[in-house]
C-alpha positions in Angstrom: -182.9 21.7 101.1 -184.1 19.3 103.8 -180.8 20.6 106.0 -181.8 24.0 105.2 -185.3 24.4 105.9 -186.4 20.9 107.9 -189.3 22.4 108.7 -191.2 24.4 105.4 -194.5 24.1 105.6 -197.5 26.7 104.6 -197.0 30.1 105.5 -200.3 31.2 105.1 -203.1 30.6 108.9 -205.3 28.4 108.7 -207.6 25.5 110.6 -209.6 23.8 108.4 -209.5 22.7 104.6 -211.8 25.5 103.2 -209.8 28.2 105.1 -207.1 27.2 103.5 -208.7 27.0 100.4 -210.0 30.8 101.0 -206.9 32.0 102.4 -205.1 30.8 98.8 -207.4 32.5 97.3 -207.0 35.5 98.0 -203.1 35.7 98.1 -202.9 36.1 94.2 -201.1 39.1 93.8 -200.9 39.7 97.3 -198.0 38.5 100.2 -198.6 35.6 102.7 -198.3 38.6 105.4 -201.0 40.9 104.1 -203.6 37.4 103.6 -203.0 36.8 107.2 -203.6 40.0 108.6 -206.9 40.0 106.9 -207.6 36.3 107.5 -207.0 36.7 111.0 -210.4 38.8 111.6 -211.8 36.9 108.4 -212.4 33.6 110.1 -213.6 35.1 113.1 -216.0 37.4 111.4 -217.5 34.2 109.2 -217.0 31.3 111.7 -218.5 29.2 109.7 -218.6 27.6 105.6 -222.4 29.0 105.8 -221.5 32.2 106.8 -218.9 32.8 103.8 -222.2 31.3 101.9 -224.2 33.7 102.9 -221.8 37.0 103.1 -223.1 40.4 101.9 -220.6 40.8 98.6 -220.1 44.6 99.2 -219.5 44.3 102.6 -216.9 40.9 102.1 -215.0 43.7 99.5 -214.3 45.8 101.9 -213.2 43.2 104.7 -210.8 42.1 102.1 -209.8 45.0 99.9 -206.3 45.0 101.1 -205.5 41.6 99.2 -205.7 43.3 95.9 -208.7 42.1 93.4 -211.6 42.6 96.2 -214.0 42.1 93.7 -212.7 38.8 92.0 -211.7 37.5 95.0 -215.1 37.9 96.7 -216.8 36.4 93.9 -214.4 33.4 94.1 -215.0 32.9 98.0 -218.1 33.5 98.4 -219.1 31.1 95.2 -216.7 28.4 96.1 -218.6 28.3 99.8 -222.1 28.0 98.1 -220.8 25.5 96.3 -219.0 23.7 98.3 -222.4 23.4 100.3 -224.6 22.9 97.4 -222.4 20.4 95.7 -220.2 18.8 98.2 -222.1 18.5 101.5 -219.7 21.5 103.2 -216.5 19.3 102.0 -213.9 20.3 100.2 -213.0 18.0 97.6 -209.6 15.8 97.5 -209.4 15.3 94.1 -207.9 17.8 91.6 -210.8 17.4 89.2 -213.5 18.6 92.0 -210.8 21.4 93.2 -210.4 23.1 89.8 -214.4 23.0 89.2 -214.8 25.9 92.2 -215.1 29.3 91.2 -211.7 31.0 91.5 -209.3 27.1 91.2 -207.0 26.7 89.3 -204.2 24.3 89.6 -201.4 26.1 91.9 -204.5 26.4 94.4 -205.9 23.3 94.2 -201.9 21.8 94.4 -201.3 24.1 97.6 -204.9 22.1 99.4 -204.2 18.6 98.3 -200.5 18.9 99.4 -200.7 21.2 102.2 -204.3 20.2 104.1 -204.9 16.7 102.4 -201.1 15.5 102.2 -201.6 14.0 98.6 -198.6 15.2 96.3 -200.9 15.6 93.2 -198.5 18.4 91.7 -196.3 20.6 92.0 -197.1 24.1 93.8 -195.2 26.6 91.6 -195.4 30.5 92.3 -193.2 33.3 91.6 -190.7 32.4 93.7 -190.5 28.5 92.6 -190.6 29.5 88.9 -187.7 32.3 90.4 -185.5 30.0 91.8 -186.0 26.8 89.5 -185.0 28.8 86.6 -182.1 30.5 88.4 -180.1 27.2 89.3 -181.3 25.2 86.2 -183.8 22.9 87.1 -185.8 24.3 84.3 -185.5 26.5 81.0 -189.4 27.7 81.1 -191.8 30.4 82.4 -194.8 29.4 82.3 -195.9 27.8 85.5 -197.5 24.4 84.5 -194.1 24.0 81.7 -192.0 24.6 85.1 -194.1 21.9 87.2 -193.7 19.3 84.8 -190.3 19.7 84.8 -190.2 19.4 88.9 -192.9 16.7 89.1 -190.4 14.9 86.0 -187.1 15.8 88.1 -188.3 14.7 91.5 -190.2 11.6 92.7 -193.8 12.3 94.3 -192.8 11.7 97.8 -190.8 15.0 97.8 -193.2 17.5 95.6 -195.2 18.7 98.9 -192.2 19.7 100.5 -189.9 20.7 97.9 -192.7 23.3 97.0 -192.7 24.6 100.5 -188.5 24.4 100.6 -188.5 26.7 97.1 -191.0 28.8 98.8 -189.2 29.9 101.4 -185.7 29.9 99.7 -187.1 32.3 97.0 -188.5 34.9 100.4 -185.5 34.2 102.2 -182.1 33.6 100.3 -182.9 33.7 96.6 -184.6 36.7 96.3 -186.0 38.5 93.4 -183.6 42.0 93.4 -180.5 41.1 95.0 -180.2 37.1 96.0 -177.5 36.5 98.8 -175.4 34.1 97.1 -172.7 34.0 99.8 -174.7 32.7 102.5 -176.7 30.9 100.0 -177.1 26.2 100.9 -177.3 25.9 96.5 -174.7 28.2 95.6 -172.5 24.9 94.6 -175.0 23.7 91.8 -176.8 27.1 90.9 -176.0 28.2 87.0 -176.3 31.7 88.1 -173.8 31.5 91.8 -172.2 35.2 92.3 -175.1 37.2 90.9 -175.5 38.6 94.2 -174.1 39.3 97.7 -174.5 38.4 100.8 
């Protein structure tokens, strides 16, 4: 994984912890592409952690709306930058405890800030296409997400959970896709249970 993707990181844009934070958010059920298009007027439109604070709701929807779950999702950002201010001083928090307390945090989020923006390896980020791949070459039997990180974070030592999450990642968009995964160009096809499944 390190030869083939040295440098995985994040694929979501980003410049400080809470746009990160935001920007995770609001790509449940929605692509890395489509969070950035929207992000990318976002975080000019609301420059600062006050300005998300204090965002009219209806009009946030609508800057958003593309991402899928406008209405969640602006409840989520807009009350995890009040309290972030209220609670935190304007900081986000480095712990998971403090993370998952935020309106709209659960684990894979608060894994995906702690690893990506704060560098601590806390957990494993699992997503569609780590559960995807994980299961496909038999580094795991489950399907629920947190069963699937504690068989990576049992699997792996903690030095390589950040960027093994990022590696699956962007195997799972690149190689090991969900309809037809190229096996024959494919850097795991030598230990993958399911090698041949698909073409290159």
């Amino acid at each position: 994984m390190r030869e083939a993707y040295p440098d995985a990181g994040c694929a979501l844009n980003y410049s400080t912890a809470y746009e990160l934070l935001f920007a995770t958010i609001l790509s449940a059920q929605s692509t890395d592409a489509t969070v950035n298009r929207v992000t990318t007027e976002l975080f000019r439109k609301y420059a600062t952690l006050e300005a998300f604070a204090d965002a009219d709701p209806a009009e946030f929807q609508e800057d958003i709306r593309s991402t899928g779950f406008f209405r969640n999702k602006t409840a989520h950002v807009l009350g995890a930058a009040r309290k972030l201010l209220q609670d935190h001083g304007g900081d986000v928090p480095e712990t998971m405890e403090e993370l998952v307390a935020l309106p709209g945090v659960a684990g894979k989020t608060a894994n995906v800030v702690l690893g990506t923006y704060f560098g601590k390896p806390d957990g494993f980020v699992v997503d569609t296409h780590v559960k995807r791949v994980t299961y496909r070459i038999g580094l795991t039997t489950e399907k629920r997400p947190e069963n699937v990180e504690r068989d990576l974070m049992d699997l792996f030592p903690q030095s390589e959970w950040i960027f093994l999450g990022h590696a699956l990642i962007w195997h799972g968009r690149r190689i090991c896709v969900a309809r037809k995964p190229r096996c024959g160009i494919c850097p795991l096809e030598d230990v993958c249970l399911q090698r041949g499944v698909g073409t290159a």
